[in-house]
Structure formats: structure tokens, C-alpha cells
C-alpha positions, 0 to 999 in steps of 0.5 A: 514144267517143259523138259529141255534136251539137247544132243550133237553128233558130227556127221560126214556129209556137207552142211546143205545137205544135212540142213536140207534133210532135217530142217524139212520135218516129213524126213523126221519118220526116217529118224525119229521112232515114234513119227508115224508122218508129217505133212508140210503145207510147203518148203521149209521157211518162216511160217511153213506149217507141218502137220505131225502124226506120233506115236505116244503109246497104245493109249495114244498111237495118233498124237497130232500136232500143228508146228509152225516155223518160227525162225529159218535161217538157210543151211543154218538153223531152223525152229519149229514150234506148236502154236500158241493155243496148242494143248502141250508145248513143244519146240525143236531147234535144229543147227548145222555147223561145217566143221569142213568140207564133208563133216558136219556137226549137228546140234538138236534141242527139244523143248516140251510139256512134260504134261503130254507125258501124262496125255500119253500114259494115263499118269506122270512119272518123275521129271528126272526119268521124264529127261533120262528117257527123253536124252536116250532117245535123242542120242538114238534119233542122232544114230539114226539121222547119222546113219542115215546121211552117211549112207546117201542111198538111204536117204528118201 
């Protein structure tokens, strides 16, 4: 079963700038706890392949995953994917909107096998505990990218 979450926040920075951060997955370590890094073999664009180190749990504190861009739209929207063959599916849709000039809203959606729960604990939990948590950390994640880009000096 895939576990589906959605979250936006309005962020006060322009539009490119936003897009241009979060649709290049080696920030994602800046705003998303549990990324130990990533690796893109280019910029962001269709087919560009990132590499992503995560931190499950202690049973798990090297998770790898091989994402692919399957659809990239300039300032817009962009789409990263596993690929086909991967073990767990997991999907993330990132849009930009410009409200005006200098705010932004930001929709993220994540998409993924609720299984790489078990991979990463040993045993399931209930679904509805699986989208409770997965909700919390998104809503932390968009404080986090927020922040961020609010405070230009910290953006890496």
C-alpha cells in the first residue's frame, strides 16, 4: 500500500528562486531530516538521476535509492521518481506558484510503499500512524525549507 502526503506553506522569496532550490534534490539534507546526502549526475531536468542516502533508523542508517526526473517543468514543477525495478516506490512532486513578486507557495507531495516502513523498523505499523507521522514530518520539512529561504545567508 503507497502512503500518500500532501503539504504547502507560502514562502517570501520569488518563485525561481524557491524552484531552483528544491527542485535540485543535493539541498534536500538542508531541509529534510532524515537525508544524509544526494547526488545528482546533472542539473535538474528530465531523466537527470540523483542518488539518495537516508537515514531510516539504526537498523537502517544508509538507506539508498536510485530517483530519476520524470517530468520537469522550468520554475513550475518537477517530479522525481524510483525507478521501475526499485525494491520500495517512492515519488515526490514539487510545485511553485507566484502569489507576487516576492511570496511563494509551495505545494510537496510524497508518494511511498508504506513496505520500506517495515525495511526500516523490522515490523509494520498501522497505515493510519504510517500518515499521521509522515504528515508531521512534512509540516516540519516545509518549516525547515521556509526558513530557509527567508533567511538567503543560509541557503548552501
Amino acid at each position: 500500500m503507497n502512503i500518500l502526503v500532501t503539504g504547502f506553506i507560502s514562502i517570501s522569496a520569488d518563485h525561481r528562486t524557491v524552484f531552483d532550490y528544491i527542485s535540485n534534490l543535493s539541498n534536500d539534507k538542508f531541509w529534510r531530516k532524515e537525508i544524509n546526502s544526494t547526488t545528482m549526475n546533472s542539473k535538474p531536468q528530465i531523466n537527470a538521476l540523483a542518488a539518495e542516502n537516508s537515514y531510516l533508523s539504526k537498523r537502517v542508517p544508509d538507506n539508498m535509492l536510485l530517483l530519476v526526473c520524470s517530468e520537469f517543468v522550468e520554475n513550475n514543477k518537477v517530479v522525481y521518481q524510483t525507478l521501475p525495478d526499485s525494491k520500495f516506490f517512492l515519488k515526490s512532486l514539487r510545485m511553485v506558484e507566484s502569489v507576487s513578486e516576492n511570496e511563494t507557495k509551495v505545494t510537496y507531495t510524497i508518494a511511498f510503499d508504506q513496505r520500506i516502513v517495515i525495511h526500516g523498523l523490522g515490523f509494520s505499523l498501522p497505515t493510519l500512524l504510517v500518515q499521521l507521522v509522515a504528515k508531521h514530518d512534512m509540516k516540519k520539512y516545509l518549516a525547515a525549507l521556509k526558513t530557509l529561504l527567508e533567511n538567503k545567508h543560509s541557503i548552501h
